[in-house]
N, CA, C and O atoms as CSV, one atom per row, in Angstrom:
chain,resi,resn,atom,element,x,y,z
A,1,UNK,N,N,6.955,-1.244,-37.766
A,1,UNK,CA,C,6.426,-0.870,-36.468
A,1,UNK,C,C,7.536,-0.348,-35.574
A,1,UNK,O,O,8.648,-0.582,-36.047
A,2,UNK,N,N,7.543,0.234,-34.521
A,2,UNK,CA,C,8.342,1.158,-34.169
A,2,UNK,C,C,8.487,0.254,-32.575
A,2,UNK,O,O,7.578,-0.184,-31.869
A,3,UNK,N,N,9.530,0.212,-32.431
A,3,UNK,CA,C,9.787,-1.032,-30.827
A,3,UNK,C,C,9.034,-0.117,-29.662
A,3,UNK,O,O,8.809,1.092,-29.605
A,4,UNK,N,N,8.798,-1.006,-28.929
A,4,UNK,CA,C,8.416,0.016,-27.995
A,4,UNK,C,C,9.783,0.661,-26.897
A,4,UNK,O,O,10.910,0.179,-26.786
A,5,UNK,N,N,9.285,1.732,-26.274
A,5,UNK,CA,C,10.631,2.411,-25.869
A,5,UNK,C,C,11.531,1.451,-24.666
A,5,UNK,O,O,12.740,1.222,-24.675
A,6,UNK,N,N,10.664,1.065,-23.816
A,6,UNK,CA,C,11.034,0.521,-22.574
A,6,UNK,C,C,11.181,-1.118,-22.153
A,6,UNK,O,O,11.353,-1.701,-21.083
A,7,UNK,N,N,11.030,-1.523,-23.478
A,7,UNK,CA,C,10.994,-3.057,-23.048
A,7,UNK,C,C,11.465,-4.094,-23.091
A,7,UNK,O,O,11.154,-5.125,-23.686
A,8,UNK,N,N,12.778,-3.656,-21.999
A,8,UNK,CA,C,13.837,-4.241,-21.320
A,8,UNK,C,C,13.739,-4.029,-19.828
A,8,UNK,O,O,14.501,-4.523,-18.997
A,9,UNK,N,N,12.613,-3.161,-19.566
A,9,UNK,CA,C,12.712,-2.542,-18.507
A,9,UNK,C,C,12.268,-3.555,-17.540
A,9,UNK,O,O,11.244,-4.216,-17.711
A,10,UNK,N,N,13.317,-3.714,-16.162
A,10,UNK,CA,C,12.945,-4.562,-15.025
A,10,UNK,C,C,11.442,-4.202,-14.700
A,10,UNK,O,O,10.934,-3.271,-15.324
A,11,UNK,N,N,10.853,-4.749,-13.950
A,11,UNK,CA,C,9.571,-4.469,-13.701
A,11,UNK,C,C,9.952,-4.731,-11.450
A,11,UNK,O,O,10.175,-5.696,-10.719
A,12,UNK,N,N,9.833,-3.476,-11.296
A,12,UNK,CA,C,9.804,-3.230,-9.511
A,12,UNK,C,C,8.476,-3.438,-9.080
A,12,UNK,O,O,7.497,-2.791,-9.453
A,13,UNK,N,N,8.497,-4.633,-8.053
A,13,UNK,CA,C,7.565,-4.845,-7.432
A,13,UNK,C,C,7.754,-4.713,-5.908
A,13,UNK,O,O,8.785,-4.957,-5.282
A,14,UNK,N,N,6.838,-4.381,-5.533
A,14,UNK,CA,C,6.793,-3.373,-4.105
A,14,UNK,C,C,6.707,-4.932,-3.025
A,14,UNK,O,O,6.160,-5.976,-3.382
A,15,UNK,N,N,7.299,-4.739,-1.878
A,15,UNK,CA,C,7.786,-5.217,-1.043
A,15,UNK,C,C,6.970,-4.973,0.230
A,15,UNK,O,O,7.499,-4.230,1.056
A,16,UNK,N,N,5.622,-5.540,0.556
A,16,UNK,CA,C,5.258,-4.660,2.074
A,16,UNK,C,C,6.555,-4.341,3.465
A,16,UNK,O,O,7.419,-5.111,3.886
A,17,UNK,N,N,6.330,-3.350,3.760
A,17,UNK,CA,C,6.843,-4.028,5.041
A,17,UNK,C,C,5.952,-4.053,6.122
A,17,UNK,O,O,4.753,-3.774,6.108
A,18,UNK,N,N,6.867,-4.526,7.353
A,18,UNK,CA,C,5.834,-5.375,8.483
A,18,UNK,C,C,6.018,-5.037,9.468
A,18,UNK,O,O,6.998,-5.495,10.056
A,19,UNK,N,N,4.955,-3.841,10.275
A,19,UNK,CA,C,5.283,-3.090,11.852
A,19,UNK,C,C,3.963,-3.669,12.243
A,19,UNK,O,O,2.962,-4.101,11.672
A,20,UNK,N,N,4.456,-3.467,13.645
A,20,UNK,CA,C,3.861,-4.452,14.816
A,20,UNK,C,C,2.318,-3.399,14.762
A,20,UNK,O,O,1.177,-3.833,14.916
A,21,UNK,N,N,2.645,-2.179,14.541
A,21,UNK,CA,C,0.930,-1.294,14.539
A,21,UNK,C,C,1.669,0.407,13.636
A,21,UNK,O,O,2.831,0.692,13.346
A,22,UNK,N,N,0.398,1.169,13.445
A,22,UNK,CA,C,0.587,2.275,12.168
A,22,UNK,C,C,1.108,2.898,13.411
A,22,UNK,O,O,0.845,2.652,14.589
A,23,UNK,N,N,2.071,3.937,12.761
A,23,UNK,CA,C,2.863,4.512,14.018
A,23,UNK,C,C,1.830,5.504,14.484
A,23,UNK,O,O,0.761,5.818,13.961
A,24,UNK,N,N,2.416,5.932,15.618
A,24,UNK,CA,C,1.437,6.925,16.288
A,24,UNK,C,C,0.939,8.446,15.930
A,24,UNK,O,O,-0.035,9.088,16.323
A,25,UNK,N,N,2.223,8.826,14.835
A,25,UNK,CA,C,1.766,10.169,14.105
A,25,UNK,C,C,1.201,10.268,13.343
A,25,UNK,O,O,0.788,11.386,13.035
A,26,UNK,N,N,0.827,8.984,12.514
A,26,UNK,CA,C,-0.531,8.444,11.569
A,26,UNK,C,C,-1.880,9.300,11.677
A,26,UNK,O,O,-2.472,9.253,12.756
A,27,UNK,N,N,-2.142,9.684,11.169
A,27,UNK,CA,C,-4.089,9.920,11.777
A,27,UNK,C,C,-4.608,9.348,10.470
A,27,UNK,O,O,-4.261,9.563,9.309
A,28,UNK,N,N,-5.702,8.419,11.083
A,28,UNK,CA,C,-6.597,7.609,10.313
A,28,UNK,C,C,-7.529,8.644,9.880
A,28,UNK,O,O,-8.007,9.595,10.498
A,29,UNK,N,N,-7.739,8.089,8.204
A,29,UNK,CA,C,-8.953,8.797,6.995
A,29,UNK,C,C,-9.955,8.538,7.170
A,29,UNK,O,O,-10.330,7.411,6.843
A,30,UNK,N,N,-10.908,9.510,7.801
A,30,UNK,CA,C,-12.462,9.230,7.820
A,30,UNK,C,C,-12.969,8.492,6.507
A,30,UNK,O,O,-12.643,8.864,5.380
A,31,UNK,N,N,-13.850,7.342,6.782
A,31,UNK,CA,C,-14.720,7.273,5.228
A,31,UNK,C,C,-14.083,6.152,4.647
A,31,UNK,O,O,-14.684,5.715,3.667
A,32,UNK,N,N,-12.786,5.407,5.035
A,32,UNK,CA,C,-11.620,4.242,4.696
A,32,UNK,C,C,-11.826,3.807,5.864
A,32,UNK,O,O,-12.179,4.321,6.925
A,33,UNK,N,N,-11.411,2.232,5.343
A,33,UNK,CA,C,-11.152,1.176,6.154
A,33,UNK,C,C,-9.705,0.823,6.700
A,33,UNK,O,O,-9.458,0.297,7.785
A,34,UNK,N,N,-8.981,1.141,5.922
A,34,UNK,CA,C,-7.681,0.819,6.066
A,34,UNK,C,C,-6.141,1.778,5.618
A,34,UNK,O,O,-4.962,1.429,5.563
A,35,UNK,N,N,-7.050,3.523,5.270
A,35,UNK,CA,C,-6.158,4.397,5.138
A,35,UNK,C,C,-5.944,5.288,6.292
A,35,UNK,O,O,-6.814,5.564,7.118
A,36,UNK,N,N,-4.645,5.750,6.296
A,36,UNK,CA,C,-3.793,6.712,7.483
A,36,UNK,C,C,-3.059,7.967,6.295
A,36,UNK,O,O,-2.658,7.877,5.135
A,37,UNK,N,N,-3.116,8.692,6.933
A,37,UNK,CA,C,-2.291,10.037,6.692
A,37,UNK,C,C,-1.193,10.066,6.801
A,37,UNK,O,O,-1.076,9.800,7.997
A,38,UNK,N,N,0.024,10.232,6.331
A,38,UNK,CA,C,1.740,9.848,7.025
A,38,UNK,C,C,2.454,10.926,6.279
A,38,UNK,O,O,2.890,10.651,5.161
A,39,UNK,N,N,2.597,11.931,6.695
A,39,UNK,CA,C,3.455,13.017,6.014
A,39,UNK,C,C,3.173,13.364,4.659
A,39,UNK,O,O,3.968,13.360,3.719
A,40,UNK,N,N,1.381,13.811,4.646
A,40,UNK,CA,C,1.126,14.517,3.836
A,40,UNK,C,C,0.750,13.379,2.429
A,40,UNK,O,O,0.438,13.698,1.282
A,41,UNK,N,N,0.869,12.373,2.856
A,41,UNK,CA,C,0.568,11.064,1.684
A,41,UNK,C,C,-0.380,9.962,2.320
A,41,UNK,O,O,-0.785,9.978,3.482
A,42,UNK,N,N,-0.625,9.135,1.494
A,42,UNK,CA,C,-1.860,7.841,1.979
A,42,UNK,C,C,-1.229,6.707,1.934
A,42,UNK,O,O,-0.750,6.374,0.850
A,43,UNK,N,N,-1.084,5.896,3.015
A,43,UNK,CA,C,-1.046,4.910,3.529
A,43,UNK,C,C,-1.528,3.706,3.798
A,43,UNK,O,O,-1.439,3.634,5.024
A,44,UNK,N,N,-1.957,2.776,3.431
A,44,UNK,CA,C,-2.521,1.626,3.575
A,44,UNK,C,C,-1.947,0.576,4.591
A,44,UNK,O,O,-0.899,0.053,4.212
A,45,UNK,N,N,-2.501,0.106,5.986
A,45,UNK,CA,C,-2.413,-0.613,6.856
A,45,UNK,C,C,-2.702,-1.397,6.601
A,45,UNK,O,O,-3.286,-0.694,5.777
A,46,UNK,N,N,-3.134,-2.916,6.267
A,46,UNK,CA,C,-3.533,-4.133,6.426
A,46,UNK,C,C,-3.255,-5.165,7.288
A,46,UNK,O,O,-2.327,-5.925,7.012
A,47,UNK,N,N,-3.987,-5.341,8.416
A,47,UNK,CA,C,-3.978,-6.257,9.753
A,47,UNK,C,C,-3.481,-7.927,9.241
A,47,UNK,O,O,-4.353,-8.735,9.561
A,48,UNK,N,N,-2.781,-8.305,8.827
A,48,UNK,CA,C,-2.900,-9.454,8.687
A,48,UNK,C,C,-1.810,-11.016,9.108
A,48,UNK,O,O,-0.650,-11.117,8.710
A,49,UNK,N,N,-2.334,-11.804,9.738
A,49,UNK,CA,C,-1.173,-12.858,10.576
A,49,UNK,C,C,-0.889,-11.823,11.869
A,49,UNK,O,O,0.171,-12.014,12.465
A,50,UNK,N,N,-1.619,-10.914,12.269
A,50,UNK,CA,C,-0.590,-10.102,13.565
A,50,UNK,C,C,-0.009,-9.518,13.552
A,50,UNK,O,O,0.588,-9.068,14.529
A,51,UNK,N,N,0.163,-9.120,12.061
A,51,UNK,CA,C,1.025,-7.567,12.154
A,51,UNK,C,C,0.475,-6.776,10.877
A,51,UNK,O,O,-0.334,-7.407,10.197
A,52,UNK,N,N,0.779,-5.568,10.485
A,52,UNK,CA,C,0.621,-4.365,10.086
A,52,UNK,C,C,1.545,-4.814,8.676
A,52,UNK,O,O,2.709,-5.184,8.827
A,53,UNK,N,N,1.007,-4.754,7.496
A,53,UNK,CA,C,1.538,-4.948,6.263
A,53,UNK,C,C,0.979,-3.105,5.612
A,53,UNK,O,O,-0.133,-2.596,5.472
A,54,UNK,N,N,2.198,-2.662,5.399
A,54,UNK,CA,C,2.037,-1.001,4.832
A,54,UNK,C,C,2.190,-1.023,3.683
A,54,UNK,O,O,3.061,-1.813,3.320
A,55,UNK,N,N,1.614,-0.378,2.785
A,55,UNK,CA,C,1.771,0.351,1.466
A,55,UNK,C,C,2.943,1.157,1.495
A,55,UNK,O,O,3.584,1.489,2.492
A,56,UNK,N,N,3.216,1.512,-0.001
A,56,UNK,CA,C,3.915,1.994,-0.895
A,56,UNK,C,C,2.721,3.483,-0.486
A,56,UNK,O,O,1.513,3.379,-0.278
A,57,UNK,N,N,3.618,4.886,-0.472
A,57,UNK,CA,C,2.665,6.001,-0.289
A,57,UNK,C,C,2.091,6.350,-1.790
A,57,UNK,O,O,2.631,6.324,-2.896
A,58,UNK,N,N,0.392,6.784,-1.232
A,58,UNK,CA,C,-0.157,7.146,-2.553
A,58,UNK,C,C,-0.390,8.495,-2.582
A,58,UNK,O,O,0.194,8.939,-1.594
A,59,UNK,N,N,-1.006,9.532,-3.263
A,59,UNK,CA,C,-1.659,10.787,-3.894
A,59,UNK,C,C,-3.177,10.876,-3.279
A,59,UNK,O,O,-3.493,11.953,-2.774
A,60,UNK,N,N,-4.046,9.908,-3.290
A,60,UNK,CA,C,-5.064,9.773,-3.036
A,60,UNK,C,C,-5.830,8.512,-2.395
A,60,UNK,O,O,-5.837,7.460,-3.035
A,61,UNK,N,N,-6.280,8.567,-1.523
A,61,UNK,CA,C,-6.986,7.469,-0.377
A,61,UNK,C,C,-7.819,6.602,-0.916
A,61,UNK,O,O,-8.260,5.636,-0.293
A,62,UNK,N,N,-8.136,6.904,-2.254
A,62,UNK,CA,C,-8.859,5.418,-2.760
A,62,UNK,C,C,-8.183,4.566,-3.014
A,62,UNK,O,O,-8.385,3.368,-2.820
A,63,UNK,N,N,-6.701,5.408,-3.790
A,63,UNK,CA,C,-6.013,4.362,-4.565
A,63,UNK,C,C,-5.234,3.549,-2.939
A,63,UNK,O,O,-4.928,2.358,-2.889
A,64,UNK,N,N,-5.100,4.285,-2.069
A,64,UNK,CA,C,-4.910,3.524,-0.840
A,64,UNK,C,C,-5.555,2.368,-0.200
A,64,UNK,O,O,-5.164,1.400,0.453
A,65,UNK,N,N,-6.582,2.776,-0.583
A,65,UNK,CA,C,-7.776,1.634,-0.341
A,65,UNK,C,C,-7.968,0.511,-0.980
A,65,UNK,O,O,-8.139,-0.500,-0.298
A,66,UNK,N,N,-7.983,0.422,-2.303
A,66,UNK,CA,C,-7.805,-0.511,-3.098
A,66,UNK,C,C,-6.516,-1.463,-3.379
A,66,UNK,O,O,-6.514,-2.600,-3.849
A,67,UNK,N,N,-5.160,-0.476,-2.852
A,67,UNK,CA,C,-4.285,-1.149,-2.342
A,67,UNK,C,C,-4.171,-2.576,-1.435
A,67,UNK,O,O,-3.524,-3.624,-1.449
A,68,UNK,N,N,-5.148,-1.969,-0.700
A,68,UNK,CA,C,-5.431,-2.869,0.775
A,68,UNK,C,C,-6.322,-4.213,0.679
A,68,UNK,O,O,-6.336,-5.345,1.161
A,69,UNK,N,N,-7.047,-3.431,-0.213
A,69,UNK,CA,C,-8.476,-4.829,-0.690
A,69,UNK,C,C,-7.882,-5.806,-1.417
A,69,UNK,O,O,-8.369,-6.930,-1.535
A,70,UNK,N,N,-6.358,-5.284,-2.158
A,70,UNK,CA,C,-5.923,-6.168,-3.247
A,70,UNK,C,C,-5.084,-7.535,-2.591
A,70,UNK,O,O,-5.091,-8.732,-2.878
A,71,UNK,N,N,-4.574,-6.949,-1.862
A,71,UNK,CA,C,-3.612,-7.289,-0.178
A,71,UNK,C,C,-4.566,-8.205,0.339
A,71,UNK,O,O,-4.206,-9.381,0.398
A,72,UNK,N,N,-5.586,-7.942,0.684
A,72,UNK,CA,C,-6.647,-8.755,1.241
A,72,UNK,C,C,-6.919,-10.263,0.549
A,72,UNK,O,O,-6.642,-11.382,0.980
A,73,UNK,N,N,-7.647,-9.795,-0.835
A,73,UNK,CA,C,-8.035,-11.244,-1.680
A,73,UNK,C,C,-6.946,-11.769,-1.684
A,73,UNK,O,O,-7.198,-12.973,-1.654
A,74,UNK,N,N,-5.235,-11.558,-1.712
A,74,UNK,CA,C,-4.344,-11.915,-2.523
A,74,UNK,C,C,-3.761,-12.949,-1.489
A,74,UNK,O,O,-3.252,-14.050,-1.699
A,75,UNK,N,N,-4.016,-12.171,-0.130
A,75,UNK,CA,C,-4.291,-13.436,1.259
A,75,UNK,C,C,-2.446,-13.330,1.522
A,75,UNK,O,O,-2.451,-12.980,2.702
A,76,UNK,N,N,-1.369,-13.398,1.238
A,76,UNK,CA,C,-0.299,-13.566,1.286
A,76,UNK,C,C,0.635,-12.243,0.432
A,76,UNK,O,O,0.542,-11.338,-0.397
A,77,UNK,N,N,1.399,-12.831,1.206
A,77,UNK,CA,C,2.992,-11.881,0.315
A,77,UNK,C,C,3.951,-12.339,-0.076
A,77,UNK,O,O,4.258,-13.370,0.523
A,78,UNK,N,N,4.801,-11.955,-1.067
A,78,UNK,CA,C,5.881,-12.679,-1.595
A,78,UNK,C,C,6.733,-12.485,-0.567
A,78,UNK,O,O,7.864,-12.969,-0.603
């Protein structure tokens, strides 16, 4: 069997960070709950404890969305 190529490879896990609100050049995605526009990429806001937990930028506003829902059930952050 042939090893697989990569598996040593660290595994990067994304880090929210934490602003007090989505900045103001944001414009919110019709049709989402919790996606913004930010230089041409998708954004995920999540309100939670009082502040603004952001995504990693995506390609497309679902995968933004589902970002957020995951954020949600998961209730906390590392």
């Amino acid at each position: 069997m042939k090893p697989h190529r990569q598996q040593n490879r660290r595994i990067i896990s994304y880090v929210p960070r934490v602003e007090p609100a989505p900045p103001d050049h944001a414009s919110k995605v019709e049709g989402f709950r919790d996606v913004w526009v930010l230089r041409g990429k998708y954004v995920a806001f999540v309100l939670m404890q009082n502040r603004f937990h952001r995504s990693q930028a995506f390609s497309e506003p679902a995968a933004a969305q589902r970002w957020a829902e995951q954020m949600r059930q998961e209730g906390e952050f590392e």
